[in-house]
PALONU-58429 format. One record per atom (N, C-alpha, C, O): residue in three letters; x, y, z; chain. Coordinates in pm, whole numbers, plus 32768, in hexadecimal, padded with zeros to 4 digits. Example, Ala and Ser with C-alpha at 12.3 -4.5 7.8 and 13.67 -1.06 7.14 Angstrom:
<nodes>
Ala/8527/7DC7/830C/A
Ala/84CE/7E3E/830C/A
Ala/8528/7EB6/830C/A
Ala/8590/7EB4/834E/A
Ser/8505/7F1F/82C4/A
Ser/8557/7F96/82CA/A
Ser/850A/8003/8313/A
Ser/853D/8072/8324/A
</nodes>
This chain:
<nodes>
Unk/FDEB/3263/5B38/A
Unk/FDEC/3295/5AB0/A
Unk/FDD1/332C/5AB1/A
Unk/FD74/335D/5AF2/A
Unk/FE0C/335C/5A7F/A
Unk/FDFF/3400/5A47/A
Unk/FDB4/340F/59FE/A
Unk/FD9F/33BE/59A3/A
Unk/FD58/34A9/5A13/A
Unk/FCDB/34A3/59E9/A
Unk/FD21/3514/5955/A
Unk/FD93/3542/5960/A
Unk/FCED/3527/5909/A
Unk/FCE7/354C/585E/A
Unk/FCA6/35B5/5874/A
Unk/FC2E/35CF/5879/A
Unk/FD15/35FC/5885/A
Unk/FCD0/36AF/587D/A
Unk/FCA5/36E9/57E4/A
Unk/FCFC/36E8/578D/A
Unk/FC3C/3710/57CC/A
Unk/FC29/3765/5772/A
Unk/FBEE/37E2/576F/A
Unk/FB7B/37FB/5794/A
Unk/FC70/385E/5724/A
Unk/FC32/38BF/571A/A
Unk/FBC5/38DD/56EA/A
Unk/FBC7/38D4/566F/A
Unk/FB2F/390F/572E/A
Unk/FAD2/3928/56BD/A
Unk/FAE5/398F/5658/A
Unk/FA98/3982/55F8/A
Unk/FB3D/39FB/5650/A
Unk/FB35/3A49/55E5/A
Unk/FB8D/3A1A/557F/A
Unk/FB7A/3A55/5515/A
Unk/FBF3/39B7/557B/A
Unk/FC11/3966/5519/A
Unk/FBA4/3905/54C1/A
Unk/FBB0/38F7/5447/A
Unk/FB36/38C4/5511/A
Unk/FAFD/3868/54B4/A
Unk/FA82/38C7/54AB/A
Unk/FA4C/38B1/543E/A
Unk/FA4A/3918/54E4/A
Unk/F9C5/3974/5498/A
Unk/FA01/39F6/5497/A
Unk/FA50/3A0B/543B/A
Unk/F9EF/3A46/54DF/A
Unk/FA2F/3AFE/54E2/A
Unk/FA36/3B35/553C/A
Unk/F9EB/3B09/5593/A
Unk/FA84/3BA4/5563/A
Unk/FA78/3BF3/55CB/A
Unk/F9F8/3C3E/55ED/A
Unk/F9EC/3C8A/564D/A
Unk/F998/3C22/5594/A
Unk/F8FC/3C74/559E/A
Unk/F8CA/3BCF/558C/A
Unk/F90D/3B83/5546/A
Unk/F857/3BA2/55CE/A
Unk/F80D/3B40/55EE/A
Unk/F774/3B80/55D2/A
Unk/F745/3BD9/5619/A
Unk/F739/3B4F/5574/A
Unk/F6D6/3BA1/557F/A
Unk/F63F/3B34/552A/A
Unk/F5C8/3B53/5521/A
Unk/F681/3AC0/54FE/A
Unk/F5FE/3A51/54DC/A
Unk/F602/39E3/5526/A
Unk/F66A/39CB/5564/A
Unk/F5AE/39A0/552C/A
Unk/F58B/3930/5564/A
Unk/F5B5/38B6/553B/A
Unk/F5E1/3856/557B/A
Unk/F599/38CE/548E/A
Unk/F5F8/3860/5457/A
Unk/F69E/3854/545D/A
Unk/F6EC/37FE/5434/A
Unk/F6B2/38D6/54A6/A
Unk/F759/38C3/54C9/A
Unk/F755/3857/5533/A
Unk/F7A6/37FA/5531/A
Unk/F6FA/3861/558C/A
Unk/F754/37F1/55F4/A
Unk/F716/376D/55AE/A
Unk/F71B/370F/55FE/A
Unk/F6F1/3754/555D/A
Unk/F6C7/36A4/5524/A
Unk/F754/3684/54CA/A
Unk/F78F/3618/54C2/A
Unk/F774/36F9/548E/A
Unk/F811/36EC/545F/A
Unk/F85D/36BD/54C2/A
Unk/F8A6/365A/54BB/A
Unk/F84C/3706/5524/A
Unk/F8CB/36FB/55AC/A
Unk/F8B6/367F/55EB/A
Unk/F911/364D/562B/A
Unk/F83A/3641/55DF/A
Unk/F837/3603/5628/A
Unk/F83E/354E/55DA/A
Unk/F831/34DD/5609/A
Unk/F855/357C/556C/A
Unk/F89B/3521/550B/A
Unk/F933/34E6/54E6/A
Unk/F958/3475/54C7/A
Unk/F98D/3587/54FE/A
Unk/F9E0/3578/5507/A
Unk/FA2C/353B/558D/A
Unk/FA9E/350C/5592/A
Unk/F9D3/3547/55EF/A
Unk/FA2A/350D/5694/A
Unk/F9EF/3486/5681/A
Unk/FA27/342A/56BC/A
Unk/F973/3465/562B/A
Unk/F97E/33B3/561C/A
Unk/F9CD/3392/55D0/A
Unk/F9BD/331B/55B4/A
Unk/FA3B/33D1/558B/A
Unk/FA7C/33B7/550D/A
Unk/FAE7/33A3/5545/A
Unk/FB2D/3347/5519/A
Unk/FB10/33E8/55AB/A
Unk/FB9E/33DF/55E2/A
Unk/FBBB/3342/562B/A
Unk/FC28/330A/5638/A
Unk/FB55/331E/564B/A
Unk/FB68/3272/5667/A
Unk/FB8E/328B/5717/A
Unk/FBA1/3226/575B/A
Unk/FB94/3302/574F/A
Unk/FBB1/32E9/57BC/A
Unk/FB39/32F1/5807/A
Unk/FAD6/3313/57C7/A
Unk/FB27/32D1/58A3/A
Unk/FB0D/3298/58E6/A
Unk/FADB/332C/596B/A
Unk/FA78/333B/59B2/A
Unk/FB54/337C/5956/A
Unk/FB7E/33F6/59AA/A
Unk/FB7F/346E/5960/A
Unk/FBED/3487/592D/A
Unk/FB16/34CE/5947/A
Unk/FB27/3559/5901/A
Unk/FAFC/35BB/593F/A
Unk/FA8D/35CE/5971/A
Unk/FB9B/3629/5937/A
Unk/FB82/36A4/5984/A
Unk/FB71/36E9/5908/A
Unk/FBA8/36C9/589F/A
Unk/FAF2/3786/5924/A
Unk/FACA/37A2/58BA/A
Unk/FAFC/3850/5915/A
Unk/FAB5/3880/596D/A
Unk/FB75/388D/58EA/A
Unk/FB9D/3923/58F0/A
Unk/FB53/3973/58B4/A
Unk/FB54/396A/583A/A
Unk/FB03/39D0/58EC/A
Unk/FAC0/3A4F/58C3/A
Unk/FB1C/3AC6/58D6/A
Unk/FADB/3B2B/58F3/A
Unk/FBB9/3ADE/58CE/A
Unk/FBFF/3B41/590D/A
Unk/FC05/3B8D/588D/A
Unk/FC18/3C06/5897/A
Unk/FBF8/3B61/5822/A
Unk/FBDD/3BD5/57AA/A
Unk/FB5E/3C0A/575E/A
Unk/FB62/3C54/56FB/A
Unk/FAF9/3BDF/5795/A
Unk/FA9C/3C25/579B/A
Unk/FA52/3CA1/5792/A
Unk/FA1E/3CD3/57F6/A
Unk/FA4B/3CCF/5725/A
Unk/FA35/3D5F/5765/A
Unk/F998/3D93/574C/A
Unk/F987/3E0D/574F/A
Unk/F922/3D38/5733/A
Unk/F892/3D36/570C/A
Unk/F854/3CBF/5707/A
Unk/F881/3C63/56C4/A
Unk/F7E8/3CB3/574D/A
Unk/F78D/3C5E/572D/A
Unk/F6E5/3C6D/572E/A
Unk/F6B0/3CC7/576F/A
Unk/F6B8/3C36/5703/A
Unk/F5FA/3C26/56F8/A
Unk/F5DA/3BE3/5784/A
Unk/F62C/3BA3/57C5/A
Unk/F563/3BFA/57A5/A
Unk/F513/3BB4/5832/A
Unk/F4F4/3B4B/57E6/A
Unk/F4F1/3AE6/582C/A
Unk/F4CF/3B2A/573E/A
Unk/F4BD/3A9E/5731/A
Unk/F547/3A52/56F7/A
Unk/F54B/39D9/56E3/A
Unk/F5AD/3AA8/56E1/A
Unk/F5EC/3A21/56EB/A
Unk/F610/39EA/5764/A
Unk/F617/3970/5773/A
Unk/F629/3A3B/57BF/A
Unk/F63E/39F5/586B/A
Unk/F5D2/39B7/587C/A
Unk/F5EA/3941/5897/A
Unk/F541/39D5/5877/A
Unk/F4FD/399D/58A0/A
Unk/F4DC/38F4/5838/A
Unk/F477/38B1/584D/A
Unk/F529/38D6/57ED/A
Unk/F55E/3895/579C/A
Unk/F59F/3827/57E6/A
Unk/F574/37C0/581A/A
Unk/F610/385D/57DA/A
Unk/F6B3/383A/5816/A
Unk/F67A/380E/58A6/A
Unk/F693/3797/58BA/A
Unk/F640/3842/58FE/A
Unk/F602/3822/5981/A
Unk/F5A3/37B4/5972/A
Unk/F5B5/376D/59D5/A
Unk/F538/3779/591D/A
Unk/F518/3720/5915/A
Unk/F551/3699/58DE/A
Unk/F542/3626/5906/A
Unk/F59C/36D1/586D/A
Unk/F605/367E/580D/A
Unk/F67E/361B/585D/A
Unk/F695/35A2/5860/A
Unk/F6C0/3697/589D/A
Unk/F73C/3656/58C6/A
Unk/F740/3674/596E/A
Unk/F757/361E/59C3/A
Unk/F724/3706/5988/A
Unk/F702/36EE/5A37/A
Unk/F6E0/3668/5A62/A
Unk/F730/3610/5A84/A
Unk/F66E/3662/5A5E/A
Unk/F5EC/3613/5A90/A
Unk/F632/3583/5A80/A
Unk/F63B/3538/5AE2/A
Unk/F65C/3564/5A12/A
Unk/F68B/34F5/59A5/A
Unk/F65F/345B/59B9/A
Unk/F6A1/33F3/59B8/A
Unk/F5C2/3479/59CE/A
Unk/F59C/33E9/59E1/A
Unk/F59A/3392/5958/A
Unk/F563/3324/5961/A
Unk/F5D0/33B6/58DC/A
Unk/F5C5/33A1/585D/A
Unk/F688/3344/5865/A
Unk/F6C3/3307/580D/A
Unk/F69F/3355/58B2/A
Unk/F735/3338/5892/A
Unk/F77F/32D7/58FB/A
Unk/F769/32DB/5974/A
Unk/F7B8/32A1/58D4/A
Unk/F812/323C/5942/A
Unk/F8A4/327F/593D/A
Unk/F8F8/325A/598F/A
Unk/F8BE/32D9/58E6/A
Unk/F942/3359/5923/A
Unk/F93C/33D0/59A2/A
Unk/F8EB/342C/59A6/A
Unk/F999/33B8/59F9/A
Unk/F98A/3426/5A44/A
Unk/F98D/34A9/5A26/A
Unk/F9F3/34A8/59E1/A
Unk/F96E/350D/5A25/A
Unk/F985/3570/59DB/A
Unk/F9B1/35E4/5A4E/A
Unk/F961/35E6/5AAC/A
Unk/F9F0/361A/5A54/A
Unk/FA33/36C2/5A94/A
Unk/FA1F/3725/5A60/A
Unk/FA5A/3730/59F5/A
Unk/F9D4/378C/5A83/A
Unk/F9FD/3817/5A58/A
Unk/FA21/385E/5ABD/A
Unk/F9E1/3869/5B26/A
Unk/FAB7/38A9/5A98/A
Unk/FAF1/3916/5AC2/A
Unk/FB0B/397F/5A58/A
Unk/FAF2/3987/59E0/A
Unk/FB52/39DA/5AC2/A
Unk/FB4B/3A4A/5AB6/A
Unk/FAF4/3A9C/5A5A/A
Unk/FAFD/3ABB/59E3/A
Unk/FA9D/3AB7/5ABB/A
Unk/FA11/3AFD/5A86/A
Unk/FA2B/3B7D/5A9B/A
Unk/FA51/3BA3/5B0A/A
Unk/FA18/3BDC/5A24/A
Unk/FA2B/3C83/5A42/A
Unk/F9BA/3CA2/5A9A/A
Unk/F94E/3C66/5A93/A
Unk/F9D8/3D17/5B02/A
Unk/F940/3D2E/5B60/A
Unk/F8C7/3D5C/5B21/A
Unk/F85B/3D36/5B4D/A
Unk/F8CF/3DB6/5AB0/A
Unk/F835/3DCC/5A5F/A
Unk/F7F5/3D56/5A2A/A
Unk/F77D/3D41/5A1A/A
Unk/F86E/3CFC/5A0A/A
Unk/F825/3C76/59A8/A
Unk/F7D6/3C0B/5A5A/A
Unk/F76D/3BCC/5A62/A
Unk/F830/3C1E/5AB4/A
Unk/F80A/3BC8/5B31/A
Unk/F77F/3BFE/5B36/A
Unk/F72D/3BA9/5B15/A
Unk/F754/3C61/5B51/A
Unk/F6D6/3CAD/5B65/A
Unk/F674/3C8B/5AF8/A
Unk/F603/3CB7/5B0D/A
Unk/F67F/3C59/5AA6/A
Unk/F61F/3C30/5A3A/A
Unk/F631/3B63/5A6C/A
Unk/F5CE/3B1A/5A6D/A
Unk/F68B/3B41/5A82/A
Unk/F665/3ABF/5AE0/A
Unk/F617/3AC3/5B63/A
Unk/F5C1/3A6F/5B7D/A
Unk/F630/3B13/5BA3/A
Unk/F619/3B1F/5C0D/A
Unk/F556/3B40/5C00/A
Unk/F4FA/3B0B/5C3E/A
Unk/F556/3B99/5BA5/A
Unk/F4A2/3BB4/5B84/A
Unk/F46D/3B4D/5B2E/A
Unk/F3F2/3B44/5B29/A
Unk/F4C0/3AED/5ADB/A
Unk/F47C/3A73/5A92/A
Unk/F460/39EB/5B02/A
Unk/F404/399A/5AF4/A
Unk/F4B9/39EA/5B64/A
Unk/F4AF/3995/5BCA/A
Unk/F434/39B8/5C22/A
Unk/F3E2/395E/5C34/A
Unk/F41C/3A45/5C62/A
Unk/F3AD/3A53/5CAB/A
Unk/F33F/3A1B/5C3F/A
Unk/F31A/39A8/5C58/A
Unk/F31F/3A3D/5BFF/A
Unk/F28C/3A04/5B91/A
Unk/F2AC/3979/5B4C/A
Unk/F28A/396F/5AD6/A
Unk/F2E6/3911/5B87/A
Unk/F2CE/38B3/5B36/A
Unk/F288/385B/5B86/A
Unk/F27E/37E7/5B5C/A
Unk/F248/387D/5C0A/A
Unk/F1F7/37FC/5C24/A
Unk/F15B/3876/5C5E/A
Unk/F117/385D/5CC2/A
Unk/F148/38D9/5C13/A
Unk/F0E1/3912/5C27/A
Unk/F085/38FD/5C02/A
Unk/F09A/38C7/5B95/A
Unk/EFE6/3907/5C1D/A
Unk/EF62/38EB/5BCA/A
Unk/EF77/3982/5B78/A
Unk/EFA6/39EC/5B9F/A
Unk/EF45/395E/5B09/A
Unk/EF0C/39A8/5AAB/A
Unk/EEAE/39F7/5ADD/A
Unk/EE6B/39BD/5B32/A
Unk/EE8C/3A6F/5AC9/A
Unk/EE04/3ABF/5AFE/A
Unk/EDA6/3A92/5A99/A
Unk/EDC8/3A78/5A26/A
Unk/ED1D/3A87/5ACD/A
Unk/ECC7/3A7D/5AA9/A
Unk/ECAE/3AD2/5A15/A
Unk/ECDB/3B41/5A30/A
Unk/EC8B/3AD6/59AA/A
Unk/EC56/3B21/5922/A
Unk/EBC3/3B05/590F/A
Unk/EB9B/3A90/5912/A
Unk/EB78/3B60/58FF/A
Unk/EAED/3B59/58B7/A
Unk/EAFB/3B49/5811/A
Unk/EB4B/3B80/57C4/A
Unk/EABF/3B14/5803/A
Unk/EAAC/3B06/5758/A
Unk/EA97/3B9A/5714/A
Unk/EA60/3B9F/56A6/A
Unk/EAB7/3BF4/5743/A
Unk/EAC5/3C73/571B/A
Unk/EB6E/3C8B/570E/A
Unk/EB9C/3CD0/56B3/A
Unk/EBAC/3C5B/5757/A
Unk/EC3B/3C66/5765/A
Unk/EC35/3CD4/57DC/A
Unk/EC8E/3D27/57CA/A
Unk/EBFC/3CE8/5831/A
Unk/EC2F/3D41/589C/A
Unk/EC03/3CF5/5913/A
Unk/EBA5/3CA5/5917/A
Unk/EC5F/3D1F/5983/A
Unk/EC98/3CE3/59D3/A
Unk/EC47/3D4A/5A5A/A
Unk/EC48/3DC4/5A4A/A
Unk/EC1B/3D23/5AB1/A
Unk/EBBE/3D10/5B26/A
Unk/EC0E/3D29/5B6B/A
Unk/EC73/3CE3/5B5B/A
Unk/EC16/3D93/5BDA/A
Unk/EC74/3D7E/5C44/A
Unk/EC2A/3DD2/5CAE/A
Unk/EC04/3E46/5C9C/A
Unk/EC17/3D86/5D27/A
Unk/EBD2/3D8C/5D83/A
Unk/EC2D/3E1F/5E0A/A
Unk/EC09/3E80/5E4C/A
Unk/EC92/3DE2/5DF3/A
Unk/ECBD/3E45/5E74/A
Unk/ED75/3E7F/5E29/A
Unk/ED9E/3E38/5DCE/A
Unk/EDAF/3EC9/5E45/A
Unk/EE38/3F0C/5E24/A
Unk/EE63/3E9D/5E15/A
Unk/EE68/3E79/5D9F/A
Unk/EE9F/3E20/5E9A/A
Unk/EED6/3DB2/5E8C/A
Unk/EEE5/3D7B/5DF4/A
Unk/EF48/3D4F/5DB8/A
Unk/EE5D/3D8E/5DCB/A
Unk/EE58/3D0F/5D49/A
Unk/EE66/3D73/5CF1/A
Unk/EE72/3D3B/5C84/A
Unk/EE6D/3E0F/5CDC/A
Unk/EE93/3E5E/5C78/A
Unk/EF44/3E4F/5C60/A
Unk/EF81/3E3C/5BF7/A
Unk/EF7A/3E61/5CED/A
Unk/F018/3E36/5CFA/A
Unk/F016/3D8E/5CA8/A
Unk/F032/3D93/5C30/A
Unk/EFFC/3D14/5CD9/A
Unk/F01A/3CC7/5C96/A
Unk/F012/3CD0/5C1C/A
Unk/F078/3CAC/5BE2/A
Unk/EF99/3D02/5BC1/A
Unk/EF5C/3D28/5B4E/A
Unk/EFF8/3D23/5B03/A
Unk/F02F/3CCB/5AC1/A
Unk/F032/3DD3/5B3B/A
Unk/F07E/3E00/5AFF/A
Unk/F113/3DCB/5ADD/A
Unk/F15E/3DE5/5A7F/A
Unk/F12B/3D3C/5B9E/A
Unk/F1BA/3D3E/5BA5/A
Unk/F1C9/3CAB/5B41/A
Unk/F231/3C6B/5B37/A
Unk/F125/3C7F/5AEA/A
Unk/F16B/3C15/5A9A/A
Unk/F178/3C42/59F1/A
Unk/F180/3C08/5985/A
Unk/F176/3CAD/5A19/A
Unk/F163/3CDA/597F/A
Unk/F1FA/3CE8/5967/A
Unk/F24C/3D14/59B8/A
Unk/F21F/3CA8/58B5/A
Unk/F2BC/3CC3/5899/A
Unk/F309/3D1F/58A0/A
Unk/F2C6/3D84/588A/A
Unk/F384/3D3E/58B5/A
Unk/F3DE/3DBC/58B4/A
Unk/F3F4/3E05/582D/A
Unk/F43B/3E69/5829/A
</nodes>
């Protein structure tokens, strides 16, 4: 069976930029009744770190779904915002004091500090 390509800038926009876009999107590929969905990013021209980081839990990951899901063609600035939502999704949280500031013992944990903070 042939998998059901859909353009994403047909069913949300060429700018991606909420979270509730991919619960749309990810409505519409249960809607399609298929089985097989390729999801094209080739018109793309913007997105948010939370809607990928969205879309990466939503439909990446897709333990929510019994559809296979594909994404291609990823523009390289938008890959790089996958590519940094993927490193931090199985990270501990840094520690917070009930002050809201954050403890950091050596550079190491000033670098982590910084590399989970959003784009």
């Amino acid at each position: 069976m042939k998998p059901t390509v859909i353009d994403i800038t047909t069913v949300l926009s060429p700018e991606l930029k909420s979270r509730f876009a991919v619960k749309d999107l990810f409505l519409f590929i249960q809607n399609t009744g298929s089985r097989s969905v390729t999801v094209d990013f080739s018109g793309v021209k913007f997105a948010t770190r939370s809607f990928i980081d969205e879309y990466y839990n939503t439909i990446v990951k897709g333990a929510a779904s019994s559809i296979r899901i594909e994404t291609i063609n990823i523009p390289e600035d938008i890959q790089m915002i996958f590519t940094a939502v993927e490193r931090t999704q199985n990270k501990t949280k840094s520690a917070r004091s009930k002050s809201g500031v954050i403890k950091c013992r050596t550079f190491v944990d000033v670098q982590r500090v910084f590399s989970d903070l959003p784009l």
